[in-house]
C-alpha positions as CSV (number, residue, x, y, z in Angstrom):
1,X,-1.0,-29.4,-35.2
2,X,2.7,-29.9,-35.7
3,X,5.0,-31.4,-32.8
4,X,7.2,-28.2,-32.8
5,X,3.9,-26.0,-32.6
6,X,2.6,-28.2,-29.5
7,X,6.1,-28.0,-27.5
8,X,6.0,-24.1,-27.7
9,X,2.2,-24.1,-26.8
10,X,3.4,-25.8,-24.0
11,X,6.2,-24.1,-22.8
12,X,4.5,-20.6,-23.5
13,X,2.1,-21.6,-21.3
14,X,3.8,-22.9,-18.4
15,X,5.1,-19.5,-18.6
16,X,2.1,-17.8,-18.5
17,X,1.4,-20.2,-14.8
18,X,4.8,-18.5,-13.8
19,X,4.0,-15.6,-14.0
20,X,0.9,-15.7,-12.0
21,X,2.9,-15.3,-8.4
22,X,4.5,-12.2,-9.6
23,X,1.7,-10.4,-11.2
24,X,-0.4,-11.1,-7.8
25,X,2.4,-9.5,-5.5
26,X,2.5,-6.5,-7.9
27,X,-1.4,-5.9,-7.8
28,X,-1.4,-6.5,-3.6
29,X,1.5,-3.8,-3.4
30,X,-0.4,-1.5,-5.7
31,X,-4.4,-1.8,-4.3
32,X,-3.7,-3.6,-0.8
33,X,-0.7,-2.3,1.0
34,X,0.7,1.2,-0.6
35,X,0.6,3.5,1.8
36,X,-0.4,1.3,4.8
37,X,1.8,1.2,8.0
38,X,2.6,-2.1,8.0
39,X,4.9,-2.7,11.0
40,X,6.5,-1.5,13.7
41,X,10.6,-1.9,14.4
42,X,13.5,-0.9,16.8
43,X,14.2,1.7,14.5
44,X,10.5,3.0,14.1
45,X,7.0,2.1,11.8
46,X,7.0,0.7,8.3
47,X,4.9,2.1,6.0
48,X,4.2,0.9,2.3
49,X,5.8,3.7,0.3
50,X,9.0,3.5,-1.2
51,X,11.2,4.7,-4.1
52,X,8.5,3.3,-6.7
53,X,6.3,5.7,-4.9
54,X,8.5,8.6,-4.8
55,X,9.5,8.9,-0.9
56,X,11.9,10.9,-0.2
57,X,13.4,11.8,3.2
58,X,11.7,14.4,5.3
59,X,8.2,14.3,3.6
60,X,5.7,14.3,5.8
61,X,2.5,12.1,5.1
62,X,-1.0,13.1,7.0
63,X,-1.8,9.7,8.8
64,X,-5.7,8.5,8.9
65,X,-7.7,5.2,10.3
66,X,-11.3,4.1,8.8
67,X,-13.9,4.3,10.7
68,X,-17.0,2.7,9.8
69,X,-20.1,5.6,10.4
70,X,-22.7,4.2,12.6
71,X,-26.5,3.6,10.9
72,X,-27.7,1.9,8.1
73,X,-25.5,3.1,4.9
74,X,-26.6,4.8,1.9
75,X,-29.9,3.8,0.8
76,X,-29.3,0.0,2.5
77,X,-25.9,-0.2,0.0
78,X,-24.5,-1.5,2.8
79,X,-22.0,0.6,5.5
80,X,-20.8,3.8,5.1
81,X,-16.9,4.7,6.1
82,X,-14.8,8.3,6.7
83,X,-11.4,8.6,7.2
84,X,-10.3,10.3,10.5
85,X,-7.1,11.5,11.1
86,X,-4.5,9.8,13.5
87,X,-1.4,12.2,12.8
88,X,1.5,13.1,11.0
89,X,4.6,10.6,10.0
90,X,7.8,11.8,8.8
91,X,9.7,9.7,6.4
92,X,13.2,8.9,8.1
93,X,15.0,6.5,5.9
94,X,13.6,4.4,2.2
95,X,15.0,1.2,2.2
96,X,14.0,0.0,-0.8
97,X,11.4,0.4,-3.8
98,X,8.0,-0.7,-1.4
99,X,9.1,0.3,1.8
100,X,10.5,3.6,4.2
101,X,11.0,3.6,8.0
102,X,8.8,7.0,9.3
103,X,9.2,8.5,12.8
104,X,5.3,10.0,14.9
105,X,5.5,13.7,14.2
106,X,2.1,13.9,16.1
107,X,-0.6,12.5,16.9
108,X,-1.0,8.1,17.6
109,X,-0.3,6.5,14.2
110,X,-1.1,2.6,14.1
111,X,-0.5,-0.4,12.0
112,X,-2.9,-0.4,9.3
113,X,-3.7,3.3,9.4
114,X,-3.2,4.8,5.6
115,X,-0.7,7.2,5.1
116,X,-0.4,9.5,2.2
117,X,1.4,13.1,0.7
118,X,0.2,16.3,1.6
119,X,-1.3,17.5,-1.3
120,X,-2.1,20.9,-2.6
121,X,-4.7,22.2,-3.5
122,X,-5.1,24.2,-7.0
């Protein structure tokens, strides 16, 4: 193998190793935090959902915690969960591309309870 070819190998993979961080904040946004509230501030909960995600001001989103059903699971697979609903949140300001500031319409919203659109059904 050349000199030249080694030295790009090289480089191009160093790259590669840069990249890494980057990549893994992208795929925790997407699976781990979108459309989590996340915090709690003076001027009222964070929630994962931003521009990217299409907020806009004065959607509401149905709020929900997971709660882990009591008894054995499906066929011993292990735990079963449902989603039960804490509320409603009403987007008050998007900040940037991951996150929006959201105001209790009703209900008790926490940290960590998933958030999400109203959909419609067809």
């Amino acid at each position: 193998m050349k000199l030249k070819t080694k030295i790009s190998l090289a480089i191009a993979s160093i790259a590669m190793l840069g990249a890494v961080p980057v990549a893994a904040a992208s795929v925790g946004h997407s699976w781990f935090m979108r459309g989590s509230i996340v915090g709690e501030q003076a001027e009222g909960k964070v929630v994962c959902i931003g521009s990217e995600d299409g907020a806009t001001v004065g959607q509401i989103l149905d709020a929900y915690k997971v709660v882990q059903n009591p008894g054995p699971g499906n066929k011993g697979a292990g735990p079963t969960f449902r989603r039960e609903r804490t509320g409603h949140v009403r987007i008050d300001h998007v900040y940037d591309a991951h996150f929006a500031h959201v105001s209790v319409v009703d209900g008790a919203p926490a940290v960590h309870d998933i958030v999400e659109l109203r959909r419609t059904r067809r």
